[in-house]
Chimera marker file (.cmm) of the C-alpha trace (Angstrom):
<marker_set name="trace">
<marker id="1" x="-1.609" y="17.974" z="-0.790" r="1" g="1" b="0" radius="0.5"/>
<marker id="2" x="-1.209" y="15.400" z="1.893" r="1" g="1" b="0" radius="0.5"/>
<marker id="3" x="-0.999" y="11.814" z="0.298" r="1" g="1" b="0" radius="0.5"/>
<marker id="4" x="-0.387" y="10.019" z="3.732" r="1" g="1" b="0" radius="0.5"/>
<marker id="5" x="-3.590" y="7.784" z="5.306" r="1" g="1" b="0" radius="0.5"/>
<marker id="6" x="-4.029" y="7.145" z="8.973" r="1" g="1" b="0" radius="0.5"/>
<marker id="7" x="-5.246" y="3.604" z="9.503" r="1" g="1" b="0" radius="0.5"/>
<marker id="8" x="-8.540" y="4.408" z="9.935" r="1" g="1" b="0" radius="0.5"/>
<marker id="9" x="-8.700" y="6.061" z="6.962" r="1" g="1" b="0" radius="0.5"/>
<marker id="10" x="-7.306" y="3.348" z="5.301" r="1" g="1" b="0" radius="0.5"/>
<marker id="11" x="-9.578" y="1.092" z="6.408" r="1" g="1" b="0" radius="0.5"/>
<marker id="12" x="-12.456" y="3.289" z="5.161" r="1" g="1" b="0" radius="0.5"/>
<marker id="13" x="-10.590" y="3.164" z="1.536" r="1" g="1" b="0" radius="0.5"/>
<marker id="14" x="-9.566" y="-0.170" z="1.555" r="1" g="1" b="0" radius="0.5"/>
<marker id="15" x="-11.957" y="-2.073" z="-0.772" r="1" g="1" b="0" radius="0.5"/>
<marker id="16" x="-12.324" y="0.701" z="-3.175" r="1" g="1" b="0" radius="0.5"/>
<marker id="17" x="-8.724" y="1.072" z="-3.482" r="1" g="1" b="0" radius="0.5"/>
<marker id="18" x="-5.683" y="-0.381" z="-5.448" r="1" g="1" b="0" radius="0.5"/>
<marker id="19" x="-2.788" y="-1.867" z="-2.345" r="1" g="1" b="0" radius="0.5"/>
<marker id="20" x="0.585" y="-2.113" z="-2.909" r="1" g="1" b="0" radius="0.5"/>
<marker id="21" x="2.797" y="-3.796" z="-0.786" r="1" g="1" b="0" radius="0.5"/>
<marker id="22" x="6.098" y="-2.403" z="-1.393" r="1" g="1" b="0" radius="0.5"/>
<marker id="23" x="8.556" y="-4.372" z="0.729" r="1" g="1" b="0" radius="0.5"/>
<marker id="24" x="10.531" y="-6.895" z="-0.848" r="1" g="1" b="0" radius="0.5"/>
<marker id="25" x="9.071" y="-10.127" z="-1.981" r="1" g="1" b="0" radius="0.5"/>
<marker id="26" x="10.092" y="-12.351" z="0.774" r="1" g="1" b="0" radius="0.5"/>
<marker id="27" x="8.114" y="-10.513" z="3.299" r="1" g="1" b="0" radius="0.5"/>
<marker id="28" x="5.204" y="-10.014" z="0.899" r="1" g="1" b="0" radius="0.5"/>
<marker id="29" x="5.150" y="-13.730" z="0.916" r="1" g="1" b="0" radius="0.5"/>
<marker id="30" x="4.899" y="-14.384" z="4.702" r="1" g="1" b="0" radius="0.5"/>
<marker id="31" x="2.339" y="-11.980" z="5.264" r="1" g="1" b="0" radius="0.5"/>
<marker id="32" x="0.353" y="-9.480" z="3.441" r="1" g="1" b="0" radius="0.5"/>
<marker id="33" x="-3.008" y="-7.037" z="3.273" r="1" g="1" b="0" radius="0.5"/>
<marker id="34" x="-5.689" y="-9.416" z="1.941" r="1" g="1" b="0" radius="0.5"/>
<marker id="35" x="-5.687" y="-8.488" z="-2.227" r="1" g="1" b="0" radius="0.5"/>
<marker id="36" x="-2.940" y="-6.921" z="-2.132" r="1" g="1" b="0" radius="0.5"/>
<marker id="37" x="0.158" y="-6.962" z="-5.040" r="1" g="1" b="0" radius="0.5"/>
<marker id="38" x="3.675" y="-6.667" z="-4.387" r="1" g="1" b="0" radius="0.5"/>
<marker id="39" x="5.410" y="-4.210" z="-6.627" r="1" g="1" b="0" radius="0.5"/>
<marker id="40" x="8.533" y="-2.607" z="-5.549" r="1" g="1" b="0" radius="0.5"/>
<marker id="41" x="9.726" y="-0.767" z="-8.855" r="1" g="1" b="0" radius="0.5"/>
<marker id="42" x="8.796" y="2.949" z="-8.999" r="1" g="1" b="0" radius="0.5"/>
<marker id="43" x="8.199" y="3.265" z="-12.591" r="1" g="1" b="0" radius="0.5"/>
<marker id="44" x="5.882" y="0.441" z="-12.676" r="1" g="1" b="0" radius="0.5"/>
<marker id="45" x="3.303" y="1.619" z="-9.596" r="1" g="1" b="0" radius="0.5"/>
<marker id="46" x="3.413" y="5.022" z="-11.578" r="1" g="1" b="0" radius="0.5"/>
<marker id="47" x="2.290" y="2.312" z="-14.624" r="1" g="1" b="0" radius="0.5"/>
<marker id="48" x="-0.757" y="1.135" z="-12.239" r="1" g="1" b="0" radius="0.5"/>
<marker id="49" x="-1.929" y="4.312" z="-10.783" r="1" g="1" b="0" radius="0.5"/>
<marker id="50" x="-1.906" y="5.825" z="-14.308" r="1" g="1" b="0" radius="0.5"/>
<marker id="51" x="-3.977" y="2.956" z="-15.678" r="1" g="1" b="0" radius="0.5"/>
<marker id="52" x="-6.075" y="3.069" z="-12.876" r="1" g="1" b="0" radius="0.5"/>
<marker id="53" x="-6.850" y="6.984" z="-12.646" r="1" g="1" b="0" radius="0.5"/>
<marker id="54" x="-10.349" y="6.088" z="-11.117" r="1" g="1" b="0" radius="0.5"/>
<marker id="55" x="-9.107" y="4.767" z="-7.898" r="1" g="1" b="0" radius="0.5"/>
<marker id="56" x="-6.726" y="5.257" z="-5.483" r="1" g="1" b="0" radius="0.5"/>
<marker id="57" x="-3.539" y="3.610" z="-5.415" r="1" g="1" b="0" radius="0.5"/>
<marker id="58" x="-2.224" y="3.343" z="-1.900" r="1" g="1" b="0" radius="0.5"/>
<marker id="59" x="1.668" y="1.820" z="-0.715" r="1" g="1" b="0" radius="0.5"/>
<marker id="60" x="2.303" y="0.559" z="2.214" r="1" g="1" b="0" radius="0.5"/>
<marker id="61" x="5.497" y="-1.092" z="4.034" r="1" g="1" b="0" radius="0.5"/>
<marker id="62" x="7.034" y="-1.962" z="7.724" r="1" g="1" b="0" radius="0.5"/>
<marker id="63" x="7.016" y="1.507" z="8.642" r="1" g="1" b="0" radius="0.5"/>
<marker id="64" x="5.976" y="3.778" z="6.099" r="1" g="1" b="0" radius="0.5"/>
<marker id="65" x="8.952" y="5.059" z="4.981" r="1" g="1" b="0" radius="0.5"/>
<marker id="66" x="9.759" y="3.749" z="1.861" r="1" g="1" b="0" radius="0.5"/>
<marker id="67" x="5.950" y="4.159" z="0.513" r="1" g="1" b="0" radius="0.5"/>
<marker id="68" x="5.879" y="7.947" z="1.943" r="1" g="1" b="0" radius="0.5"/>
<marker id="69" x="9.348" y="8.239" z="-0.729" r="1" g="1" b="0" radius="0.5"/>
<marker id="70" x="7.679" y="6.648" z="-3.466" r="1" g="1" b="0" radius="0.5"/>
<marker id="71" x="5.205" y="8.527" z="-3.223" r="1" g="1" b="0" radius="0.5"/>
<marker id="72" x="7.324" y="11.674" z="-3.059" r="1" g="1" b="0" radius="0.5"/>
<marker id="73" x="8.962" y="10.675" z="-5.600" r="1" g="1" b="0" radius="0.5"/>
<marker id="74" x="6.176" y="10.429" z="-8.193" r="1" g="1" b="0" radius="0.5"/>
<marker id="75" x="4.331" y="13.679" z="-6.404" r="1" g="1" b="0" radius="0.5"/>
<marker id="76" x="2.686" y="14.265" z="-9.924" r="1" g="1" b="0" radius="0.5"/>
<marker id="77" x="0.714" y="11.083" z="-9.693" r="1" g="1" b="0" radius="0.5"/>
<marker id="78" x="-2.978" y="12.661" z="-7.960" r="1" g="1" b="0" radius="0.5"/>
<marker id="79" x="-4.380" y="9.238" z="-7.191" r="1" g="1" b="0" radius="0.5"/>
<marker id="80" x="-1.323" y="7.984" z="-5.434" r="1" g="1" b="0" radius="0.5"/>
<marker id="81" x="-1.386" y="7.460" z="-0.840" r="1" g="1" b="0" radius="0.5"/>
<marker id="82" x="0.578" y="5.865" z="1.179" r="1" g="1" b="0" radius="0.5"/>
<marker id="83" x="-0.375" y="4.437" z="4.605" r="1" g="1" b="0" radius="0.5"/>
<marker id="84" x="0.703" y="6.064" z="7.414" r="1" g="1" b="0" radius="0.5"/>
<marker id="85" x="1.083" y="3.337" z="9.897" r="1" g="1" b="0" radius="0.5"/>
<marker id="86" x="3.479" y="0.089" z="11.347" r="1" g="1" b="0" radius="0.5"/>
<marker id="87" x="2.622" y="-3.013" z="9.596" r="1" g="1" b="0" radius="0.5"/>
<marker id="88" x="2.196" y="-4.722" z="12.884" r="1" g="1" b="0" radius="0.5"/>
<marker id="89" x="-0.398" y="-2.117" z="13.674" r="1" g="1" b="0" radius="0.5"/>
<marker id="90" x="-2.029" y="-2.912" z="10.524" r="1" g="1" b="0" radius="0.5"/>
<marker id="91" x="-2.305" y="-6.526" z="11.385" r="1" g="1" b="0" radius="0.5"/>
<marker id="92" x="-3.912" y="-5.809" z="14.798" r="1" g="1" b="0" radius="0.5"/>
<marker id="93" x="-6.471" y="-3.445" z="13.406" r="1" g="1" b="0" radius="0.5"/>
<marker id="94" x="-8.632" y="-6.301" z="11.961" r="1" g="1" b="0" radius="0.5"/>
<marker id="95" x="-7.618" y="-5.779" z="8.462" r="1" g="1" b="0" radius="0.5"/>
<marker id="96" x="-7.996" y="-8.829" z="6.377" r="1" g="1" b="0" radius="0.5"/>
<marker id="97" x="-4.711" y="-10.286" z="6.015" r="1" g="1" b="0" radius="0.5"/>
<marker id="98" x="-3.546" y="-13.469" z="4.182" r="1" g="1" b="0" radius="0.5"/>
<marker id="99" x="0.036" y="-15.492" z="6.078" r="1" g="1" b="0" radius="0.5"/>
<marker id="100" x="1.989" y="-17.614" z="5.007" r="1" g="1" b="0" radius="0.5"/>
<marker id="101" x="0.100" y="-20.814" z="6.428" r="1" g="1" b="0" radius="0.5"/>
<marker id="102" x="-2.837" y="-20.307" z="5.145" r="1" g="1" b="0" radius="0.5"/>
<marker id="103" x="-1.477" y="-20.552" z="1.405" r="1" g="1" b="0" radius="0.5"/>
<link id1="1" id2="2" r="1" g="1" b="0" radius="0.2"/>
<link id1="2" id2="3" r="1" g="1" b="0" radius="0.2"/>
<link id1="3" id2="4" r="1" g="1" b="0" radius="0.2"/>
<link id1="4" id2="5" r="1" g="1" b="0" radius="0.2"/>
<link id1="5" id2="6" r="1" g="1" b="0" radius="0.2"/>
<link id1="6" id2="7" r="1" g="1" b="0" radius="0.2"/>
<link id1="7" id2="8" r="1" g="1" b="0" radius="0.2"/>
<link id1="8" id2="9" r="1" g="1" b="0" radius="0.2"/>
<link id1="9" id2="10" r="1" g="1" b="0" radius="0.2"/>
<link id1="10" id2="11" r="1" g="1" b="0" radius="0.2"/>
<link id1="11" id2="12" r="1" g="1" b="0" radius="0.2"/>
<link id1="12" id2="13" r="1" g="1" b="0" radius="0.2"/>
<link id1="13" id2="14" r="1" g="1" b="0" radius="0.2"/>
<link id1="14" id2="15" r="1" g="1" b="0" radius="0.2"/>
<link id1="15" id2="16" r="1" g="1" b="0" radius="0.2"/>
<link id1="16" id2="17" r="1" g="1" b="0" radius="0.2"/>
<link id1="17" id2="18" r="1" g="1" b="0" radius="0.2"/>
<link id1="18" id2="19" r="1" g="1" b="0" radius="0.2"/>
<link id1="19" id2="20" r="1" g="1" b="0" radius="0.2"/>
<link id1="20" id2="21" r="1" g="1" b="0" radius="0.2"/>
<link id1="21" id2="22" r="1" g="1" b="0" radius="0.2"/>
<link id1="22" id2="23" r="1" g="1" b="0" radius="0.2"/>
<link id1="23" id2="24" r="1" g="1" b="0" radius="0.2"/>
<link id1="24" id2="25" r="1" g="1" b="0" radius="0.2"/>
<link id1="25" id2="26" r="1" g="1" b="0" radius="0.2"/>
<link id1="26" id2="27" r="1" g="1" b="0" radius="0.2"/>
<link id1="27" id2="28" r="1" g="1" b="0" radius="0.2"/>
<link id1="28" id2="29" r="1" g="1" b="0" radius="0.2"/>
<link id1="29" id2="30" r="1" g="1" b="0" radius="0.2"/>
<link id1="30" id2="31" r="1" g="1" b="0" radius="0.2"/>
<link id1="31" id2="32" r="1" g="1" b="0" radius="0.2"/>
<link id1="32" id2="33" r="1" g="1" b="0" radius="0.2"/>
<link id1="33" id2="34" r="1" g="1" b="0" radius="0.2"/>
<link id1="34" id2="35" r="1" g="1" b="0" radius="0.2"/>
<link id1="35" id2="36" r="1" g="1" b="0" radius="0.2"/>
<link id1="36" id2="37" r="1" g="1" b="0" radius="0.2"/>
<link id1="37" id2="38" r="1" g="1" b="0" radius="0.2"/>
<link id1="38" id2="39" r="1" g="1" b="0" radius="0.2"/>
<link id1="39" id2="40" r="1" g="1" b="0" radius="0.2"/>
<link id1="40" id2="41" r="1" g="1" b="0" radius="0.2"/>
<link id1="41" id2="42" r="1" g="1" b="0" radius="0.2"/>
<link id1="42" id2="43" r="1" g="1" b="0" radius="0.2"/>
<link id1="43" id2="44" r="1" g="1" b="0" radius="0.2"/>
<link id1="44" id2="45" r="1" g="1" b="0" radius="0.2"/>
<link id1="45" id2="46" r="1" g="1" b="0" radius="0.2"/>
<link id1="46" id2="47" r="1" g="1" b="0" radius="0.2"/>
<link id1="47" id2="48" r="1" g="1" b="0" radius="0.2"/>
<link id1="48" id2="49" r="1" g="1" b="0" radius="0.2"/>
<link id1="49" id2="50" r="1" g="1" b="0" radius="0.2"/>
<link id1="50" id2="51" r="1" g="1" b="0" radius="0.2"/>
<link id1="51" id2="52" r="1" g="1" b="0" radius="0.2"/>
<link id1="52" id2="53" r="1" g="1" b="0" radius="0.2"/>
<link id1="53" id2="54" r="1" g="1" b="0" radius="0.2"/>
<link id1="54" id2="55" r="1" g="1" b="0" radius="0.2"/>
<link id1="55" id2="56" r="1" g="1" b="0" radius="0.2"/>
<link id1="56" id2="57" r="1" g="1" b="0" radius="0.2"/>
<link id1="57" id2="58" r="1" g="1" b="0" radius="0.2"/>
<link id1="58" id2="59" r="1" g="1" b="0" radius="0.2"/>
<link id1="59" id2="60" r="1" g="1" b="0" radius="0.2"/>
<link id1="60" id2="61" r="1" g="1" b="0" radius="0.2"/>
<link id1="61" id2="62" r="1" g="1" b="0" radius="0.2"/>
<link id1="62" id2="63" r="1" g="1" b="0" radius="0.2"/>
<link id1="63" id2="64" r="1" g="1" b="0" radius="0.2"/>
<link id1="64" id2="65" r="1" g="1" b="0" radius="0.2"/>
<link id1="65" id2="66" r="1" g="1" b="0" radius="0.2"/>
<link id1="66" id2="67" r="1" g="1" b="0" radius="0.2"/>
<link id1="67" id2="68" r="1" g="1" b="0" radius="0.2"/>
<link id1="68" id2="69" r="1" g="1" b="0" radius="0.2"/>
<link id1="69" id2="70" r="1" g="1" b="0" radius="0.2"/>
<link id1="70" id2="71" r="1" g="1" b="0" radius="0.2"/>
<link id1="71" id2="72" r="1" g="1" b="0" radius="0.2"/>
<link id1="72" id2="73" r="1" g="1" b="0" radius="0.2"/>
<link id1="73" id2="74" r="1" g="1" b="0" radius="0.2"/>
<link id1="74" id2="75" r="1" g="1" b="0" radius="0.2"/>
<link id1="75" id2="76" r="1" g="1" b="0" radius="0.2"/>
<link id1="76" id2="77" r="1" g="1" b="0" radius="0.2"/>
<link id1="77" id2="78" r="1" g="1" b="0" radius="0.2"/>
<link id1="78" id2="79" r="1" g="1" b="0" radius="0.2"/>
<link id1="79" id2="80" r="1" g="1" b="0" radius="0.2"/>
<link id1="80" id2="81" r="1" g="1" b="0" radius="0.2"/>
<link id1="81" id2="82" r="1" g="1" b="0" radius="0.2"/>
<link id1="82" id2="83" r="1" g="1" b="0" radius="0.2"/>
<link id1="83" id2="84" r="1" g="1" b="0" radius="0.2"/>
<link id1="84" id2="85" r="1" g="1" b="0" radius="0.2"/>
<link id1="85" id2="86" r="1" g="1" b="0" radius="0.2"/>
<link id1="86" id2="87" r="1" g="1" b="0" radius="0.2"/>
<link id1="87" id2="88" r="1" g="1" b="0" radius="0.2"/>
<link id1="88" id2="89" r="1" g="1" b="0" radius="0.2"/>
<link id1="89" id2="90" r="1" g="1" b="0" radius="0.2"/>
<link id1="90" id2="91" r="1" g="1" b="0" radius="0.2"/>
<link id1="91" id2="92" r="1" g="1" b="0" radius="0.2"/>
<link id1="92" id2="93" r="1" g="1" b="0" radius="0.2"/>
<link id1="93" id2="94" r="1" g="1" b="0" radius="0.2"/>
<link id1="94" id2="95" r="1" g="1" b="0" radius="0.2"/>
<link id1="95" id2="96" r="1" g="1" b="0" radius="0.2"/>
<link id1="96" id2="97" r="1" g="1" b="0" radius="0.2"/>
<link id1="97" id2="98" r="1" g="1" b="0" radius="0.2"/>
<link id1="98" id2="99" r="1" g="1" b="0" radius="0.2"/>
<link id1="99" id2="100" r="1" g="1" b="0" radius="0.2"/>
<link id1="100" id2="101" r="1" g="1" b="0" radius="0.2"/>
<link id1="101" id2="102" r="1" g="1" b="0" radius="0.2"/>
<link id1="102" id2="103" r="1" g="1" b="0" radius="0.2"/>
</marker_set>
């Protein structure tokens, strides 16, 4: 089963959905996906998606990397994407985003 998202796909999801930034705090905090948490540890977005089995759970970082190899990792999770995209794209797409300034 593919767990990836394109962005437009993403964008279709995106207010139904559960977002996890996954990069480390200090990025999180300049700039993020509107409503989005930051949660880096494994075992705890396998906590949220579990407790959330109703929605989907999707990860996203700079590149997609390290949300494509969480998501590997916890392959047993159904509800659980990952974005498919650069984070700069994501910020030129028109996604709401929240930065640093406006805090």
């Amino acid at each position: 089963m593919d767990k990836s998202l394109k962005l437009k796909d993403f964008k279709a999801k995106i207010n139904d959905s559960i977002i996890i930034d996954v990069r480390a705090r200090g990025y999180f905090l300049i700039d993020h996906i509107k409503d989005a948490i930051n949660v880096e540890s494994p075992k705890r977005i396998a906590l949220i998606a579990q407790e959330n089995a109703d929605k989907s759970v999707i990860l996203y970082c700079h590149h997609g990397v390290t949300a494509k190899g969480i998501v590997e990792e916890l392959s047993d999770i159904n509800n659980l994407y990952y974005l498919d995209a650069n984070f700069s794209d994501v910020v030129k797409s028109g996604v709401d985003m929240v930065f640093y300034s406006q805090k």
